[in-house]
C-alpha positions as CSV (number, residue, x, y, z in Angstrom):
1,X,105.0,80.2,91.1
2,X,106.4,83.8,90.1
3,X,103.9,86.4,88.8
4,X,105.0,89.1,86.3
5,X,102.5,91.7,85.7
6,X,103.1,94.6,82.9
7,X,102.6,97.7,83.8
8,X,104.3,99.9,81.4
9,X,101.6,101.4,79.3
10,X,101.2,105.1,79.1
11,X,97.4,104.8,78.6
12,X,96.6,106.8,75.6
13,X,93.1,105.7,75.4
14,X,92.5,107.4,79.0
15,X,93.8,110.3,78.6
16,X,93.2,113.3,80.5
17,X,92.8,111.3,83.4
18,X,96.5,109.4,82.8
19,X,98.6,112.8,81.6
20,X,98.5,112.9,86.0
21,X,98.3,109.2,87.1
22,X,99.2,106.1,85.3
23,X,96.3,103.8,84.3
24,X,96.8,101.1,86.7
25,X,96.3,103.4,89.9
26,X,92.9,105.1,88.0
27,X,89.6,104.1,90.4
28,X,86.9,102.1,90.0
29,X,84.3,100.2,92.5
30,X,86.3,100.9,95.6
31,X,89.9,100.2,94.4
32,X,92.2,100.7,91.6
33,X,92.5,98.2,88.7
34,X,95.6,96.7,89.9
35,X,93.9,96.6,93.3
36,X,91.1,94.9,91.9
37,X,93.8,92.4,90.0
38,X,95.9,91.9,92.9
39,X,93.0,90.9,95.2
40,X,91.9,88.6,92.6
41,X,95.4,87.2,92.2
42,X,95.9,86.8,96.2
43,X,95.9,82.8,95.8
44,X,99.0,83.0,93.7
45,X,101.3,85.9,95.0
46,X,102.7,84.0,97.7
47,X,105.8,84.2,96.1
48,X,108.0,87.0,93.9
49,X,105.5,89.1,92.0
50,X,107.6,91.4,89.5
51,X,106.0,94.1,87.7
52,X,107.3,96.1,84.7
53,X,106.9,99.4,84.8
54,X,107.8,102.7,82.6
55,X,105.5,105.8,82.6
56,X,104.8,106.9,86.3
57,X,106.5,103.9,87.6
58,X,107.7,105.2,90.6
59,X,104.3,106.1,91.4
60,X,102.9,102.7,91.1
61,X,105.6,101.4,93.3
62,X,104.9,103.5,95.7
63,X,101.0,102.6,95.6
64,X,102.0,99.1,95.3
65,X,104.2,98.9,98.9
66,X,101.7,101.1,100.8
67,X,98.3,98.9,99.8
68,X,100.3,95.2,99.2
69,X,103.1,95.5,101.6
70,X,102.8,91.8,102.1
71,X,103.7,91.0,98.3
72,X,107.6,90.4,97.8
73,X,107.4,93.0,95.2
74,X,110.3,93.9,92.5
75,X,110.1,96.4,90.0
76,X,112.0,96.3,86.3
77,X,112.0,99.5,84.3
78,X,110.9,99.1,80.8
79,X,112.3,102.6,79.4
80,X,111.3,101.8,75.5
81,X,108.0,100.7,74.9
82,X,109.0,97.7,72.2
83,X,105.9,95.7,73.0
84,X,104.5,93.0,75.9
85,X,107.3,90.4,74.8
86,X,110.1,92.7,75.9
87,X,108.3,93.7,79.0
88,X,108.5,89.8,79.9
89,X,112.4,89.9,78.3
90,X,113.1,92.7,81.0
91,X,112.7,90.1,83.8
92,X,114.9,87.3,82.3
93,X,116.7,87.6,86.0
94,X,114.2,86.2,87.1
95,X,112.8,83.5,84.9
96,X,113.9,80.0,85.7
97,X,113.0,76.4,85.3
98,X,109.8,76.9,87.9
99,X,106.1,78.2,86.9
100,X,105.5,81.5,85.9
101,X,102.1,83.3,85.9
102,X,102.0,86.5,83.3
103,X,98.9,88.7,84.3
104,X,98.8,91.9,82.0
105,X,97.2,95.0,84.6
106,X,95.6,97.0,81.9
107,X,91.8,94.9,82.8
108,X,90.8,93.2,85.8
109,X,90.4,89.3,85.7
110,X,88.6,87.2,87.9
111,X,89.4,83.2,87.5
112,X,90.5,80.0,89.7
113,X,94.0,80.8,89.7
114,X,95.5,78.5,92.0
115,X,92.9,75.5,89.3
116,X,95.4,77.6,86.2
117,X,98.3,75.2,86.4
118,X,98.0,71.8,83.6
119,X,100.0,69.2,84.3
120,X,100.3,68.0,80.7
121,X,100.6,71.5,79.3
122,X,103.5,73.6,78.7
123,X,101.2,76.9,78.8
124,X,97.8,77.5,79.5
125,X,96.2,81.0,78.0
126,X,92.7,82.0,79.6
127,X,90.1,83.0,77.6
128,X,86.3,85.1,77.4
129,X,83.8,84.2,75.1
130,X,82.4,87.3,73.5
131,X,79.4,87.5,70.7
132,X,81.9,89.9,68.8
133,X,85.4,89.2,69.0
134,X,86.3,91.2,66.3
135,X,88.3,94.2,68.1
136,X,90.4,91.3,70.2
137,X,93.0,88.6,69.7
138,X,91.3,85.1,69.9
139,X,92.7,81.2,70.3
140,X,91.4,78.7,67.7
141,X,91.6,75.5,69.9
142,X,90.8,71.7,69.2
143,X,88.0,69.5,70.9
144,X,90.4,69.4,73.9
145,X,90.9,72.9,74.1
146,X,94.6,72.8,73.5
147,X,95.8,76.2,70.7
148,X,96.0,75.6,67.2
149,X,96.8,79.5,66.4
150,X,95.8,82.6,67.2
151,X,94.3,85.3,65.1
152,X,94.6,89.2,66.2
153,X,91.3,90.7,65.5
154,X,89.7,88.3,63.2
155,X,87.1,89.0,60.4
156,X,84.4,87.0,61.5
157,X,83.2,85.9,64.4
158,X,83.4,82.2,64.2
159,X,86.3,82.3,66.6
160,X,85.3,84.4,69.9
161,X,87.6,83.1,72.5
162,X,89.2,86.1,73.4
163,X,92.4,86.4,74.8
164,X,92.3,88.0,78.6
165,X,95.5,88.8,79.0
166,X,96.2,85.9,81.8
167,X,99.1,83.4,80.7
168,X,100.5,80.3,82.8
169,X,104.1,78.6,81.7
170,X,105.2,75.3,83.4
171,X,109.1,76.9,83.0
172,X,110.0,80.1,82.7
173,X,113.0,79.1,80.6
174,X,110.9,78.2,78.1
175,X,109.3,81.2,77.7
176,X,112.5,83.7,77.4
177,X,114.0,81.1,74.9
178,X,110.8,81.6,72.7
179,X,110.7,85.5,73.1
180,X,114.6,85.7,72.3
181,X,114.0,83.9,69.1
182,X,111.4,86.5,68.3
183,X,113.7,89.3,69.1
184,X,117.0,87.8,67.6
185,X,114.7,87.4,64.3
186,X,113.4,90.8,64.6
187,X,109.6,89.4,64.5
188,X,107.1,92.1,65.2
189,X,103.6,93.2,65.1
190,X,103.1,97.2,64.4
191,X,106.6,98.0,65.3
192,X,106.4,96.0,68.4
193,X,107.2,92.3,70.2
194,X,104.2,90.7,70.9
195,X,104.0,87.9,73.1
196,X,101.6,85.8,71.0
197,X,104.6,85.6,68.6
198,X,106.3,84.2,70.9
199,X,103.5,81.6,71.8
200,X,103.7,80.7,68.1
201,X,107.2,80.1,68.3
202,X,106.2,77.5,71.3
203,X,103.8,75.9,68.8
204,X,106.2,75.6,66.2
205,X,108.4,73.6,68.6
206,X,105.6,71.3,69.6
207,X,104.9,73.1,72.8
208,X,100.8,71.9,74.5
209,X,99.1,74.9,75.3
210,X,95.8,74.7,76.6
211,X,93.2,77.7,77.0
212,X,91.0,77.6,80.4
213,X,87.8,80.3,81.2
214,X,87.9,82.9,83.3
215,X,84.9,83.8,85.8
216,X,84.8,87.1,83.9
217,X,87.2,89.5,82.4
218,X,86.5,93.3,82.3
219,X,88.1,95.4,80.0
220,X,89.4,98.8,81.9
221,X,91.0,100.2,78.8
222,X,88.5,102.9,77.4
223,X,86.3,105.0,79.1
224,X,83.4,103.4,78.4
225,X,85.0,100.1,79.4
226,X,85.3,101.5,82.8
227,X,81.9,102.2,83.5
228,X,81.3,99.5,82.5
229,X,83.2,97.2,84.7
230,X,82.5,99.9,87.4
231,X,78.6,98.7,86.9
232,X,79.4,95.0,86.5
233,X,82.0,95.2,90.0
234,X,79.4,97.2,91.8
235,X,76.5,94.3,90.4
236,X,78.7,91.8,92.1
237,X,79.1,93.2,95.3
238,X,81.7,95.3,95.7
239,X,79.3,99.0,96.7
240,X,78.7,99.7,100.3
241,X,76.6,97.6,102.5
242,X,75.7,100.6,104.9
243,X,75.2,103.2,101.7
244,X,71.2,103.0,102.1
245,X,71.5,103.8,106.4
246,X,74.1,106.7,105.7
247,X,71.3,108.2,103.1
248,X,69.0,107.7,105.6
249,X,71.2,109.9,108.5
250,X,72.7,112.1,105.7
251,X,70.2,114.2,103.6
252,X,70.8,112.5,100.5
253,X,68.8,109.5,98.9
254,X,71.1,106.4,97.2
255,X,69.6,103.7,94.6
256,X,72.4,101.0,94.9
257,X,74.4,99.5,93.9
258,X,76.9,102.3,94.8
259,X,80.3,102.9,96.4
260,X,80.7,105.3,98.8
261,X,83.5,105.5,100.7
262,X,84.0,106.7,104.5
263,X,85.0,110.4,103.8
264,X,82.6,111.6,101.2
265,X,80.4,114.5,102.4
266,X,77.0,114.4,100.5
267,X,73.9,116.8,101.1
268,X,70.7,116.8,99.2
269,X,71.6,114.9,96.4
270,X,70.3,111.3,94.3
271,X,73.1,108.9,94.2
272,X,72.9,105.8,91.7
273,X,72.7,103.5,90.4
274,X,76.2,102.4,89.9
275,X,78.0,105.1,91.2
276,X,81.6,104.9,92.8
277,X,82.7,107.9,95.4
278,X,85.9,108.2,96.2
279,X,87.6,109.7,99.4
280,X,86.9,113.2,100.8
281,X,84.7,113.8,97.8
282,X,82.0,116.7,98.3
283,X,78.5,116.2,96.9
284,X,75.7,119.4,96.9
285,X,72.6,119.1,95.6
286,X,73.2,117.3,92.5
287,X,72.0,113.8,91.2
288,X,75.1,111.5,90.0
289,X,74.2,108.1,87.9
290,X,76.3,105.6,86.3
291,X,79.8,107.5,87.3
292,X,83.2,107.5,88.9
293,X,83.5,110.8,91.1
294,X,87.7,110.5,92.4
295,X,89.4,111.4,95.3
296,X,88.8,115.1,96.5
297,X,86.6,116.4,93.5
298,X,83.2,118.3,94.6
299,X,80.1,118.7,92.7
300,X,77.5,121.4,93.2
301,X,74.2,121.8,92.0
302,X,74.7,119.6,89.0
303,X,73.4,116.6,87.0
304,X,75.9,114.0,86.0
305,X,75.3,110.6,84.2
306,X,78.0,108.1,82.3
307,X,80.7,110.7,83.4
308,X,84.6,109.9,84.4
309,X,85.5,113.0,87.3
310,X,89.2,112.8,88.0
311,X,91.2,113.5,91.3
312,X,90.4,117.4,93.1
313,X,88.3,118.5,90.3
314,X,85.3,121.3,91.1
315,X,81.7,121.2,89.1
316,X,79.3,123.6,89.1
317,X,76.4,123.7,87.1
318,X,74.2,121.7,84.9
319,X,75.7,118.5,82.8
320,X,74.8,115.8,81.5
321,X,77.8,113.3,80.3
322,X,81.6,114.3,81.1
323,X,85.2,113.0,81.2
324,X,87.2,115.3,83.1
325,X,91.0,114.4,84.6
326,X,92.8,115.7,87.8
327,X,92.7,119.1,89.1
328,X,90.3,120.8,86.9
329,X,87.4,123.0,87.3
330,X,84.0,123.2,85.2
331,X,81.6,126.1,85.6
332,X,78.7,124.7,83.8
333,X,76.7,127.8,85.0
C-alpha cells in the first residue's frame, strides 16, 4: 500500500522551539517524532511513502533521506495551509485504485499496521480510548465497531474513542472523489478542509468504515504532551541500556529510565528519571529530571525539572521549570 504522511504544520503550539526547526524533526527519547513514526510504520513503507510538506520542508526532506534512505520517498508542497483534506488533495498523482495508508506526523502511533487492512471495509480509522475525550475528535461506532459519525470535541464524555490521526482506504480513488466533493462544495471546518468531512461524505454514500485500537498513541503537540510521551517512550524501552555503567565511569549518578546519547559530556551531575540527552550535549554539576536537553546545549551548575532545552542553547544558574528554543543563552545567576 502507499503511505501519505502530512507534514505541513507550522507548529504554533511549540513555538520557540519551531520558529528554527519544524515540529516533526523536534527530539524526543532518542529520535524525532517522525523518526519515532517512521520506525513504527516500517511494516508498511515498503512501497511509495509521500509526505506533504510546507513550513521548513526542505529541511524535513533533507532529514528524511539522510535517516530513511531506504524509503522511496516523494515530497508535495502544500504552499496554503487550507486544512488536512487538501494536504491529501495535493497527492491526487498519486492516489489510484490500490490501498492507501494516511498517517498524520504531528503524534507518534504505535499499532499492528500490517493487521490495519479490513477486507469488508472501505476505510478503517484507529482509535485511543481516553477518560476525557473532550479536547479530541471521536468515532461513535455500532456493536461491530463500524462509524456511525463523528463528533469534533464532544460535550460529554460518553463517546471517548478518539481519533489518532491513522487512516486506512481500500482505494485511493475513493478517497479523492470524497475530498473533491468537499472542496467543489466549499465544506469546511474553521476556515479549513477537514478530512473527517470527507469521511462523512463516504458515509453518506454507504461507504463501511471500521475503527481498530492502537497499542498507544502519544500526543507530541504541546509541550507538556512531549514530556509526556518522552516519559511514556523512555518507560517502554527506548533510554540507554549502558546509561547506569557510563555513570558509574563518568562522575555523574543516572536514575533511569534515561536517554543518553554517545556524545554527551556529563560531570558531577544527577540525571533522571526520564531524561532524554541529545548529541554533544555538555552537563556540569547540575541535576536534570523529567526533560529534553537537544543537540549541542550545555548546562552549568543548574537545576532543571519538566523543562524543553532547544538545539545549542547555554544555562547557567539555578532553575527550576523552562522552555527554551535554539540558540539561546540563560544566565540564571
Amino acid at each position: 500500500m502507499k503511505v501519505i504522511i502530512p507534514l505541513a504544520g507550522y507548529g504554533k503550539r511549540m513555538r520557540p522551539h519551531t520558529w528554527s526547526r519544524p515540529k516533526p524533526l523536534l527530539y524526543v527519547a532518542s529520535n524525532s517524532i517522525i523518526g519515532h513514526l517512521l520506525n513504527f510504520m516500517s511494516d508498511v513503507t515498503t512501497e511509495e511513502v509521500i509526505f506533504v510538506v510546507g513550513y521548513k520542508g526542505d529541511e524535513i526532506e533533507a532529514w528524511i533521506r539522510q535517516n530513511y534512505p531506504h524509503l522511496d520517498a516523494h515530497f508535495v508542497v502544500q504552499e496554503e495551509a487550507l486544512g488536512q483534506a487538501h494536504a491529501i488533495w495535493m497527492c491526487r498523482d498519486y492516489l489510484d485504485d490500490g490501498e492507501v495508508l494516511v498517517a498524520f506526523g504531528n503524534g507518534i502511533v504505535d499499532a499492528a499496521y500490517a493487521q490495519i487492512p479490513e477486507p469488508d471495509a472501505d476505510g478503517v480509522i484507529l482509535v485511543q480510548e481516553m477518560e476525557d475525550p473532550r479536547t479530541f475528535g471521536v468515532v461513535v461506532t455500532d456493536e461491530n465497531d463500524v462509524v456511525t459519525d463523528f463528533i469534533e470535541k464532544p460535550d460529554t464524555v460518553e463517546h471517548n474513542q478518539v481519533i489518532a490521526g491513522i487512516y486506512w482506504f481500500k482505494h485511493g480513488r475513493t478517497l479523492l472523489t470524497a475530498i473533491e466533493t468537499i472542496i467543489a462544495e466549499n465544506r469546511q471546518t474553521k476556515g479549513e478542509y477537514y478530512l473527517v468531512d470527507a469521511y462523512k461524505v463516504m458515509l453518506e454514500g454507504g461507504a463501511v468504515i471500521k475503527a481498530k485500537p492502537t497499542i498507544f498513541w502519544l500526543d507530541a503537540g504541546k509541550p507538556d504532551y512531549m514530556l509526556e510521551a518522552n516519559k511514556r517512550l523512555l518507560g517502554l524501552g527506548y533510554g540507554s541500556e549502558d546509561a547506569l555503567e557510563r555513570s558509574y565511569t563518568e562522575d555523574f549518578t543516572v536514575f533511569p529510565p534515561v536517554f543518553i546519547h554517545e556524545t554527551a559530556v556529563i560531570h558531577g551531575c544527577v540525571i533522571g528519571p526520564y531524561v532524554s540527552i541529545g548529541p554533544d550535549v555538555h552537563l556540569k554539576n547540575s541535576i536534570i529530571r523529567n526533560s529534553i536537553i537537544d543537540q549541542g546545549s550545555r548546562i552549568e551548575n543548574s537545576i532543571l525539572e519538566d523543562s524543553l532545552i532547544g538545539e545549542n542553547v547555554q544555562i547557567t544558574g539555578q532553575g527550576k521549570k523552562l522552555f527554551v528554543g535554539d540558540n539561546s543563552v540563560v544566565d540564571l545567576d
